[in-house]
Every structure is written in structure tokens, then in C-alpha cells.
LUMVEXSE-26912 format. One line per 2 residues: number of its first residue (from 0); their letters; for each residue x, y, z of N, C-alpha, C. Coordinates in nm, 3 decimals. Atoms other than C-alpha are relative to their C-alpha. Layout:
% LUMVEXSE-26912
NUM = A = X Y Z X Y Z X Y Z  ...
***
This chain:
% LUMVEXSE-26912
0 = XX = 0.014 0.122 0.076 0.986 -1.793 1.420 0.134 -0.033 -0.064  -0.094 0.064 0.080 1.249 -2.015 1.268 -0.021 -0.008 -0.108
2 = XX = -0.012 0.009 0.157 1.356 -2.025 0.882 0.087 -0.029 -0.024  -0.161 0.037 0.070 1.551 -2.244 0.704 0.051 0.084 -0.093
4 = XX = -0.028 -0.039 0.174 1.767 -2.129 0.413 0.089 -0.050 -0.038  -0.132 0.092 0.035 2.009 -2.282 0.171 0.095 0.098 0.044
6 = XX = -0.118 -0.162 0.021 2.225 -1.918 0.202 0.074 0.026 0.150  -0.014 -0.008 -0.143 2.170 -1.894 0.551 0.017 -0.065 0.102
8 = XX = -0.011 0.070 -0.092 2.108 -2.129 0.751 -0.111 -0.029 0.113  0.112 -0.028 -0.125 1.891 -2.149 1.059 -0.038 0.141 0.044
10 = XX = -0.029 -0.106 0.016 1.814 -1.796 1.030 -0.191 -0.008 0.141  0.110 -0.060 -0.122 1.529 -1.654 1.370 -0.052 0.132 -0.068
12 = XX = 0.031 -0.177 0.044 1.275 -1.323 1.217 -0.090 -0.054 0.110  0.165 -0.038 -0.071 0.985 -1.182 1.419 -0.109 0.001 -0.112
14 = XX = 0.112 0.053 0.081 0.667 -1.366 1.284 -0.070 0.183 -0.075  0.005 -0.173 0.055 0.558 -0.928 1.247 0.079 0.043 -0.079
16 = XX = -0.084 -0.070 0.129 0.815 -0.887 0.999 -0.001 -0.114 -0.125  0.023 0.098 0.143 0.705 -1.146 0.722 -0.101 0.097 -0.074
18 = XX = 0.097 -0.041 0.103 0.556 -0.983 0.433 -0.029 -0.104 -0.096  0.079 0.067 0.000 0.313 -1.117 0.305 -0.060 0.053 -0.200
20 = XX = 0.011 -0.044 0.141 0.289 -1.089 -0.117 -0.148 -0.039 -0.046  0.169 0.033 0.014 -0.109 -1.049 -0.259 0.036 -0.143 -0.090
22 = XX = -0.055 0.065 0.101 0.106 -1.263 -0.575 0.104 -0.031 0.024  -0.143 0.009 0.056 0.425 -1.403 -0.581 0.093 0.071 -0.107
24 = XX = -0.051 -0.093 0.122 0.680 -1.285 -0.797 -0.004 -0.050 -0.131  0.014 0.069 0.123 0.653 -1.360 -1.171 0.111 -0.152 -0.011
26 = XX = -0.076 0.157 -0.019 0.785 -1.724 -1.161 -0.004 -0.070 0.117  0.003 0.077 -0.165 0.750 -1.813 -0.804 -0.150 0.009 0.047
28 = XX = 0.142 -0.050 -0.087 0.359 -1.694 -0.784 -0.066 -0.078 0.123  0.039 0.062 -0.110 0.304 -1.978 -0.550 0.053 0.070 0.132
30 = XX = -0.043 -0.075 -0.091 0.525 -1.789 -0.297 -0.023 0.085 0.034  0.084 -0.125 -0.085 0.367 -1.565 -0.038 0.055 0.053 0.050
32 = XX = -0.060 -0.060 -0.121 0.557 -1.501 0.217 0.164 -0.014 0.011  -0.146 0.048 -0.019 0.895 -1.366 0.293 0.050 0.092 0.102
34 = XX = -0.052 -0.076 -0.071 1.139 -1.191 0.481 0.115 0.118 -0.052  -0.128 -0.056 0.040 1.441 -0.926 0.445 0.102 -0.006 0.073
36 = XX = -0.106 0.028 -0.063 1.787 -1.027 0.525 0.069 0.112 -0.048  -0.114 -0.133 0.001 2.042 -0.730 0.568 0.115 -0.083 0.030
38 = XX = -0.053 0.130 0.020 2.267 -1.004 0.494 0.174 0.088 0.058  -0.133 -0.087 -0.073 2.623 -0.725 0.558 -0.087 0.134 0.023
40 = XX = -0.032 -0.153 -0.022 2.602 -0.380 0.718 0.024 0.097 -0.135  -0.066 -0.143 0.126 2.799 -0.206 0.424 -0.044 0.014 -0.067
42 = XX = 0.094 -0.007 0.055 2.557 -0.267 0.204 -0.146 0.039 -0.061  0.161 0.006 -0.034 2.246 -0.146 0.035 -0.097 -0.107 -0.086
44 = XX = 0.043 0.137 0.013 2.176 -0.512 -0.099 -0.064 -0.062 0.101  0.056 0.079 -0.112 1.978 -0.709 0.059 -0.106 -0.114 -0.106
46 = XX = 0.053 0.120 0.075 1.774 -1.055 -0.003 -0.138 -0.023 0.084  0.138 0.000 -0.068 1.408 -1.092 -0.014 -0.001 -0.166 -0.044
48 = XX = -0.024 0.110 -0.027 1.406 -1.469 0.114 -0.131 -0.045 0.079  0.111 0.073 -0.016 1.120 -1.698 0.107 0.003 -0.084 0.115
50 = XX = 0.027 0.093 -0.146 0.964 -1.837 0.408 0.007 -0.137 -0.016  0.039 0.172 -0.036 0.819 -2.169 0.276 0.078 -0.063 -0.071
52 = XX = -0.126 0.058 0.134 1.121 -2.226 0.022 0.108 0.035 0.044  -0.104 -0.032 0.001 1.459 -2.257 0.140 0.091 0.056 -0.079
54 = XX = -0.084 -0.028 0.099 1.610 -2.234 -0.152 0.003 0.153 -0.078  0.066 -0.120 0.084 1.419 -1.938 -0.261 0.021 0.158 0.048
56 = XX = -0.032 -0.103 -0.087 1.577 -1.599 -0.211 0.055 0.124 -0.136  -0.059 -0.095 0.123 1.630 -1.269 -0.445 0.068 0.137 0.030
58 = XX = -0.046 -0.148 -0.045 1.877 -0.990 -0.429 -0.062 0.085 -0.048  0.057 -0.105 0.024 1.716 -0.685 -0.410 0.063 0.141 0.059
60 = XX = -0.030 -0.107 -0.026 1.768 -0.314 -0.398 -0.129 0.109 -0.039  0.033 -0.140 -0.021 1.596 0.033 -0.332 0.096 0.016 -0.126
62 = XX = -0.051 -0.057 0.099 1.634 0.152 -0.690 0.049 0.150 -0.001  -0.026 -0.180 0.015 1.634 0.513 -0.604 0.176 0.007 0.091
64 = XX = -0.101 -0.021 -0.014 1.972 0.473 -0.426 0.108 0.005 -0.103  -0.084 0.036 0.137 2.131 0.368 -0.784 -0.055 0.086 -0.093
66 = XX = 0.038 -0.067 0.092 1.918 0.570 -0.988 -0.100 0.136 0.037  0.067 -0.109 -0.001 1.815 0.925 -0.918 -0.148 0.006 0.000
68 = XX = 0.131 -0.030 0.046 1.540 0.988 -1.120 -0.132 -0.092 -0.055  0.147 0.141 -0.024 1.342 0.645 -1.063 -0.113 0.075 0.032
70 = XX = 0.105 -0.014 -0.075 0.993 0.727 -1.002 -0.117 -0.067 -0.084  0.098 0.122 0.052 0.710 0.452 -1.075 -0.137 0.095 0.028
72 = XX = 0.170 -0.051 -0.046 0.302 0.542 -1.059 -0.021 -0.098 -0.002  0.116 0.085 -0.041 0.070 0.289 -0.939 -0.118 0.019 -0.073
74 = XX = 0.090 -0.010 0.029 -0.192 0.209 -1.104 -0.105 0.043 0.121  0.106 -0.018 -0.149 -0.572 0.292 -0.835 0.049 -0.103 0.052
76 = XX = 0.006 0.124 -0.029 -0.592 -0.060 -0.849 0.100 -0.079 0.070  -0.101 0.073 -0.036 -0.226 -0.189 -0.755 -0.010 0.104 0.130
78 = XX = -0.033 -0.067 -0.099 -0.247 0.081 -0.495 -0.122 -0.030 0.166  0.118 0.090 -0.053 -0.558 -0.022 -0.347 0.025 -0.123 0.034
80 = XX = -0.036 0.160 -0.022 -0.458 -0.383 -0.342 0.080 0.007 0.124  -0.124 0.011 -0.134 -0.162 -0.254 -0.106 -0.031 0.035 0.063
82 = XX = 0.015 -0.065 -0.154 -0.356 -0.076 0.137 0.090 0.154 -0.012  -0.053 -0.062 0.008 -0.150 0.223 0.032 -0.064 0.153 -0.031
84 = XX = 0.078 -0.115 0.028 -0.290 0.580 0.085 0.073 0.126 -0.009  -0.048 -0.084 0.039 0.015 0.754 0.084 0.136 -0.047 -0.077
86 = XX = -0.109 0.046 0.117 0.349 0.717 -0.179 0.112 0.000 0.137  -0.078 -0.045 -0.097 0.561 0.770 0.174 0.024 -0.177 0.024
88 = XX = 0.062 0.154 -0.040 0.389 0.410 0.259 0.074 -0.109 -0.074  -0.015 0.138 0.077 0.583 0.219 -0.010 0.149 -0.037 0.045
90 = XX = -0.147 0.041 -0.006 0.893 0.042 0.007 0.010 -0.057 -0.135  -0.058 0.095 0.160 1.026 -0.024 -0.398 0.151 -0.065 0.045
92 = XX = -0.142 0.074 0.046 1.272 -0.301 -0.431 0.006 -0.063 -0.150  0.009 0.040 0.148 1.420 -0.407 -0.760 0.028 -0.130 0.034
94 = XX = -0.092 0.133 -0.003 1.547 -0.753 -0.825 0.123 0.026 -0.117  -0.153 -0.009 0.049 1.913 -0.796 -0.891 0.026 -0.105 -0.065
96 = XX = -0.024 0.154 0.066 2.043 -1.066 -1.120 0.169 0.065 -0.025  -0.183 0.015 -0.032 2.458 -1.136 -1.099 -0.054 -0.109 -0.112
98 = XX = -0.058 0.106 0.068 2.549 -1.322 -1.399 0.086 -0.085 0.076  -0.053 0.111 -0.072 2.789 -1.629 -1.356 0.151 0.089 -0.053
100 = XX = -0.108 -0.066 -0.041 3.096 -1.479 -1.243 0.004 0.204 0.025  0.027 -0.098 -0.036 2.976 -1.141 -1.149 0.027 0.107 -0.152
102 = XX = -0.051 -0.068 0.131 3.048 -1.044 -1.530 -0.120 0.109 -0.051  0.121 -0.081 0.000 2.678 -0.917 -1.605 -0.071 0.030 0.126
104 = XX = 0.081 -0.022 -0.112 2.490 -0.728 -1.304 -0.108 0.074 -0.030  0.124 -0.075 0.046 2.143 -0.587 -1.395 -0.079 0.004 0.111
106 = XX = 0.099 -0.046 -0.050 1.850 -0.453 -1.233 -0.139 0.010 -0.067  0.178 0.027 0.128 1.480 -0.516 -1.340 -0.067 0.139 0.079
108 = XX = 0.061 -0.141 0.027 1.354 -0.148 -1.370 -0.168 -0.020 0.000  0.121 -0.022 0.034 1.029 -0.244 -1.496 -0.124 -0.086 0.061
110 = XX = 0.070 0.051 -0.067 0.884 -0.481 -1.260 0.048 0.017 0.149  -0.049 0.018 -0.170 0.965 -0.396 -0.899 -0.066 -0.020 0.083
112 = XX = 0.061 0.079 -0.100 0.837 -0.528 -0.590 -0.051 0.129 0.127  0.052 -0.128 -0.102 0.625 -0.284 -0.387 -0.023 -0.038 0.111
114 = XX = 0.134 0.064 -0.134 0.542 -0.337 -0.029 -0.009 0.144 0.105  0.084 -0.119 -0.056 0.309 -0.107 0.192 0.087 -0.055 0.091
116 = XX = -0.085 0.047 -0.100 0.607 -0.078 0.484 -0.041 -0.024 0.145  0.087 -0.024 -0.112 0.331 0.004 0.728 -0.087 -0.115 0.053
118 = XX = 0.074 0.146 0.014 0.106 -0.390 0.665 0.102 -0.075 -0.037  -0.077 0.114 0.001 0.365 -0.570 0.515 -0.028 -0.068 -0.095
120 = XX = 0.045 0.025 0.089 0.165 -0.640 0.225 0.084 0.057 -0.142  -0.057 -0.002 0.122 0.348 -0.678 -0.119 -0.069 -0.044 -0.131
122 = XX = -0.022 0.062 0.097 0.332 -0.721 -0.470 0.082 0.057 -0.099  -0.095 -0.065 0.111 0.574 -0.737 -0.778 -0.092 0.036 -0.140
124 = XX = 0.113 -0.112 0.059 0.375 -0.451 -0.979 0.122 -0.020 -0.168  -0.086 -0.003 0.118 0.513 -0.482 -1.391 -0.078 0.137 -0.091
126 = XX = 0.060 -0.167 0.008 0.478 -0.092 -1.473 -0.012 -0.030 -0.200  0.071 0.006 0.148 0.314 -0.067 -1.829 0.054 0.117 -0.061
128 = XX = -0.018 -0.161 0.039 0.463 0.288 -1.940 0.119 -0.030 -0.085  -0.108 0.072 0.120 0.785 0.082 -2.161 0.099 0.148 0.075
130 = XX = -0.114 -0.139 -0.044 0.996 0.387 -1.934 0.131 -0.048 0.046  -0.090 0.043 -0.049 1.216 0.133 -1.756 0.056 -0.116 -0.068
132 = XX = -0.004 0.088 0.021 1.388 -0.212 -1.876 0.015 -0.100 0.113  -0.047 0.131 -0.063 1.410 -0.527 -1.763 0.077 -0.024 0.064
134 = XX = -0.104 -0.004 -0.069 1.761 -0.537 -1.751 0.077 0.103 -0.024  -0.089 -0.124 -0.023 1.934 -0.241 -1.659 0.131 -0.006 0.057
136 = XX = -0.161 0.017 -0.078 2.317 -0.270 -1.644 -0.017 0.065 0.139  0.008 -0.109 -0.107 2.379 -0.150 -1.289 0.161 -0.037 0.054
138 = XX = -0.161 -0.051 0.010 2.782 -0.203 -1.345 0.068 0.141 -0.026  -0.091 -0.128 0.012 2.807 0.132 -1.524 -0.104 0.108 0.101
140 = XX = 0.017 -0.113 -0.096 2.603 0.318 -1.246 0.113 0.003 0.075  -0.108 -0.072 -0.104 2.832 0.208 -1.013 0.131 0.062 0.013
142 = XX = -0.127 -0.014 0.055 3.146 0.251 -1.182 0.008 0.192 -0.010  -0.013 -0.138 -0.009 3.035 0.656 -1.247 -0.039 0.042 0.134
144 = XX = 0.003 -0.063 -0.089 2.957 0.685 -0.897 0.065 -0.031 0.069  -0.119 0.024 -0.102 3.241 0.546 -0.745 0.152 0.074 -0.061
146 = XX = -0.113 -0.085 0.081 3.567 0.768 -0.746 0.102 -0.121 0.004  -0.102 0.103 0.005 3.737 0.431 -0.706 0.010 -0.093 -0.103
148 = XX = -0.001 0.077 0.099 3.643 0.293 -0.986 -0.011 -0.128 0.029  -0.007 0.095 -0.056 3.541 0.017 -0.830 -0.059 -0.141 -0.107
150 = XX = 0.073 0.074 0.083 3.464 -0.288 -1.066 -0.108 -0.115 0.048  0.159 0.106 -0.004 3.192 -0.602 -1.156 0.039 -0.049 0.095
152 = XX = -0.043 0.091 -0.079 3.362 -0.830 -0.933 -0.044 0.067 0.161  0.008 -0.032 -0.142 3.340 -0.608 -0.619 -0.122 0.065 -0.001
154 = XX = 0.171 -0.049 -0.041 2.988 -0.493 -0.648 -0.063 -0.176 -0.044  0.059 0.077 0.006 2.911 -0.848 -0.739 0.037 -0.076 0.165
156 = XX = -0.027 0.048 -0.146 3.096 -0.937 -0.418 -0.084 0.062 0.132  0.074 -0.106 -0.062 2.895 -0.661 -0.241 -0.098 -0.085 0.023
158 = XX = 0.167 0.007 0.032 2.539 -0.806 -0.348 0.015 -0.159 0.074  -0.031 0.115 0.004 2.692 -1.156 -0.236 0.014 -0.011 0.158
***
């Protein structure tokens, strides 16, 4: 199937790789359905980009690559909803927010976007346990895990 996007362009997925959200994400709940663009190689950014909204597209990341000792619980209920019978089954993405000029880069810890990788079925789950924030600098992760010291600008260029 064909998908527009403002980012992209005339972008081609396999209709089998649209996931399919029970909810939208907090602010977009009308939005069901999307895809994942592996937008560069070098990257472990990537943009979860709405089917029926061009415009509509959010950087996201696999928190556990940036942060160790991430680990979320599911409520029965959110787990159930996903069709999810084993924790192997999930795919967590965070959403990324780039200030304007790559000056602030955060990570929303406390609501991340679950989808069963096996259906394709999603939702963005907002974990109740006050363990994670909202916005979680994710300038000074990368800065202590790069021996290059690599700054905002080039992890904002990264996510970009």
C-alpha cells in the first residue's frame, strides 16, 4: 500500500506491517494506524508515522538501548488488550521530543507505546508507578555513553 507523508513523501509499506493502535496516542486518539520508518541505517531512531495523517509522525526509540535498567509491568488488563502472553512479545517504544534547535532532547519514560510484535496490535500504556518521567533528558545519556563526546546537535541530527 501507498502512504503519503509530509517527511517522506510517497513512501510504499506492506499492508501486514501497519499496526494497528486499540487507542491512539494521548493527543492523536483518533489515530489508529501506523507504520515504522527506519528512516537511516545508523540509527536506533526511528518514526512511528501515521497512515491516515500525513503530517502525523513521532520519533521513537527502544528505551532499553538508552537506558539499562528500563523495565515497565503491564497491568492484566493492558496486557490482555494486546494479545500478549509472553513479555518477549512486546516491542516498547518511547516518544522522542527535539526541542527547537536540537537544544532540549527528552524521552517520555512514563508513557510508552507497547505493541504485541507478533499482531501488530498497539497501545500507548501511561505506567502508574511515578518510577519514570515524562521528560527524561536523553542528552546526558548520550553524552556518558559516547567516548566522543558527542553533543545535542548531533544526536538531534541523528533522530532527524
Amino acid at each position: 500500500m501507498k502512504i503519503t507523508t509530509t517527511r517522506f513523501g510517497v513512501i510504499e509499506i506492506d499492508d501486514s506491517s501497519v499496526i494497528r493502535m486499540l487507542r491512539g496516542p494521548i493527543g492523536f486518539e483518533d489515530y489508529k494506524n501506523y507504520c515504522l520508518i527506519q528512516h537511516r541505517p545508523d540509527t536506533s531512531f526511528r518514526w512511528l508515522q501515521s497512515v491516515d495523517e500525513p503530517s502525523l509522525a513521532f520519533v521513537v526509540v527502544d528505551p532499553s538501548q538508552l537506558f539499562e535498567d528500563y523495565n515497565i509491568e503491564l497491568s492484566d488488563a493492558d496486557a490482555e488488550a494486546l494479545h500478549l502472553k509472553r513479555a518477549e512479545d512486546a516491542l516498547v517504544l518511547t516518544i522522542v521530543t527535539i526541542g527547537e534547535g536540537g537544544k532540549e532532547i527528552t524521552v517520555n519514560l512514563a508513557a510508552p507505546i507497547v505493541i504485541n510484535a507478533n499482531e501488530l496490535i498497539a497501545m500507548q500504556v501511561v505506567l502508574q508507578d511515578g518510577r519514570y518521567p515524562v521528560r527524561q533528558p536523553l542528552t546526558t545519556v548520550r553524552e556518558e555513553k559516547s567516548d566522543q563526546g558527542s553533543d545535542r546537535t548531533a544526536l538531534a541530527t541523528e533522530a532527524a
